[in-house]
C-alpha positions in Angstrom: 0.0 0.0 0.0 1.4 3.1 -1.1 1.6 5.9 1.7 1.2 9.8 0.8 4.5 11.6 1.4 4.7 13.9 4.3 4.8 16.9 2.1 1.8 15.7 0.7 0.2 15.4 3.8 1.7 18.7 4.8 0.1 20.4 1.4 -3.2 18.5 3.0 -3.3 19.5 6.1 -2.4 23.4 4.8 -5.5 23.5 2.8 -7.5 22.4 5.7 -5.6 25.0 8.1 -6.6 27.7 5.1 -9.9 26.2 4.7 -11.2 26.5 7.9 -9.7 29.5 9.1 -11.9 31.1 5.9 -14.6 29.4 7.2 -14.3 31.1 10.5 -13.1 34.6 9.6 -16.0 34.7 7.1 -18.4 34.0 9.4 -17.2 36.0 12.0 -17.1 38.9 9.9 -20.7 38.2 8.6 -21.7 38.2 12.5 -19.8 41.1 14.0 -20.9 43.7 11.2 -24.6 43.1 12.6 -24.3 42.3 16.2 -28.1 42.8 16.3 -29.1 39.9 13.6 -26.9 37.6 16.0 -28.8 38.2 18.4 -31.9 37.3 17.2 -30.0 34.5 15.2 -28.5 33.1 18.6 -32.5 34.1 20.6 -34.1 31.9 17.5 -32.7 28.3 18.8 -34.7 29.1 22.3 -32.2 27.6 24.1 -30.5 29.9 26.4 -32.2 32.7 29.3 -31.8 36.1 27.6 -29.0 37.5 29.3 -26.5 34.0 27.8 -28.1 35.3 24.8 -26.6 38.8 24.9 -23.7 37.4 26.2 -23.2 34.2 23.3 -24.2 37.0 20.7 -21.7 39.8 21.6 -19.0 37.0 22.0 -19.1 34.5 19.4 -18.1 36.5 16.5 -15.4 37.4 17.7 -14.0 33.7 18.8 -15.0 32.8 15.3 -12.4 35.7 14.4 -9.8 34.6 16.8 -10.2 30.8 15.4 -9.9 32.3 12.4 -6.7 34.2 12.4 -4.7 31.4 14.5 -5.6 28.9 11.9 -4.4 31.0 9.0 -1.2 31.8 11.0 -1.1 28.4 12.2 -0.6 29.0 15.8 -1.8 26.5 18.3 -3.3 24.9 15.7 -4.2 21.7 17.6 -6.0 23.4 20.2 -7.8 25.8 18.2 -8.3 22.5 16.5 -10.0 20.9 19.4 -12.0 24.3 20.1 -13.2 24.7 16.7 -14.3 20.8 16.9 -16.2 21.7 20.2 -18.2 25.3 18.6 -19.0 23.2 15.6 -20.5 20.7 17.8 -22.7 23.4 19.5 -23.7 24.4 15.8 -24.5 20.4 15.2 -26.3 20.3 18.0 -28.5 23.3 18.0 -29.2 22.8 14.7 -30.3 19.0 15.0 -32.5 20.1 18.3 -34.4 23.0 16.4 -34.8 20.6 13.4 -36.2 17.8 16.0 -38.3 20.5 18.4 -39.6 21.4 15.1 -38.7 25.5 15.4 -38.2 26.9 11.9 -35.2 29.2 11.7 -32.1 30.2 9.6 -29.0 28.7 11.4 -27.9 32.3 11.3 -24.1 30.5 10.4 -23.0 33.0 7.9 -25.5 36.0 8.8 -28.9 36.3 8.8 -30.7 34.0 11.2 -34.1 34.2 13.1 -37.3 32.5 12.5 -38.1 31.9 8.8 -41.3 30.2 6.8 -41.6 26.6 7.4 -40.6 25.4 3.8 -37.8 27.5 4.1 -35.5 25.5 6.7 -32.5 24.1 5.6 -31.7 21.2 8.4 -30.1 18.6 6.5 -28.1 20.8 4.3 -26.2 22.8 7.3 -25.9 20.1 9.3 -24.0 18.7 6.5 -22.1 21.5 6.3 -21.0 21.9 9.6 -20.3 18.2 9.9 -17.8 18.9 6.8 -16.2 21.6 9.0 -16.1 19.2 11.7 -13.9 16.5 9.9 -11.2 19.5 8.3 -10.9 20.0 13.1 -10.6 16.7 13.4 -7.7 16.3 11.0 -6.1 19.2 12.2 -6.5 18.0 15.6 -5.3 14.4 14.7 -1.8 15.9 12.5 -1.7 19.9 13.1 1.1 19.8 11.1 1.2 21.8 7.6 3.2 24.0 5.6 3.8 27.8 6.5 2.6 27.3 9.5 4.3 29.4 12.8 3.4 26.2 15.1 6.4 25.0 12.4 8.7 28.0 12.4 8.7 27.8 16.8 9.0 24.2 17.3 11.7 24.2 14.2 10.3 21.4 12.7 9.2 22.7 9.2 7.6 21.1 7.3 10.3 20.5 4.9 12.1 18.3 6.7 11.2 14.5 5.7 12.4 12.3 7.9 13.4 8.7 6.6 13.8 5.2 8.8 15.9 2.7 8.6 14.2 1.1 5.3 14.7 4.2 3.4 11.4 5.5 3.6 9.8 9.1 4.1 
């Protein structure tokens, strides 16, 4: 069986790095350009007393941000890894338990948000979404490694450094 390289894996696990951190900055931007419509995004799911609300609302773009950046610098990437894994589960989860409680809202993921028109839900298709966001933290949490990455740059091993075994391979 043929093993990918570790620059190939490297190349990998950048694009995930990348792909997620757009996935975060977006969103955060999305949300903290209209504090107000994630409120009543984050108030829709009827899940939290009204003051978590406010404080979920006023604070969650802005960790989207800060996952964001860190994964496009590549800095702690395991643990914001492991954190973005555990948001995304929140998002599963709130997403399954409006589908299942019946509610009808916008997830509110990438703006927008709040009750909508009962034909106009979209369950499945952002839960799998956000369970495709959840596998790119999983592989970053399971090899953090990846090129151009500062987690690389401070621990001095780069990327670009193969290392081979006794048998000669990478």
């Amino acid at each position: 069986m043929v093993r990918p390289s570790v620059r190939a894996l490297d190349v990998i696990g950048l694009l995930v790095r990348l792909g997620l951190a757009a996935v975060w900055l977006v969103s955060g931007a999305i949300k903290v350009s209209d504090l107000n419509q994630t409120y009543i995004a984050v108030q829709a799911y009827d899940l939290l007393p009204a003051g978590v609300v406010s404080v979920v609302a006023a604070g969650l773009p802005f960790l989207e941000l800060l996952l964001g950046v860190l994964l496009l610098a590549g800095l702690g990437t395991r643990v914001v890894a492991i954190v973005s894994g555990i948001v995304l589960l929140a998002f599963i989860g709130g997403v399954a338990q409006s589908w299942a409680r019946g509610l009808t809202i916008d997830c509110g993921c990438f703006g927008g948000g709040g009750e909508v028109a009962a034909g106009q839900t979209q369950y499945p298709r952002e839960l799998a979404r956000d369970i495709g966001f959840l596998l790119l933290a999983v592989w970053l949490t399971v090899r953090p490694r990846s090129l151009w990455s500062v987690d690389g740059w401070l621990t001095g091993r780069g990327p670009e450094v193969e290392t081979v075994d006794t048998q000669g391979r990478t």
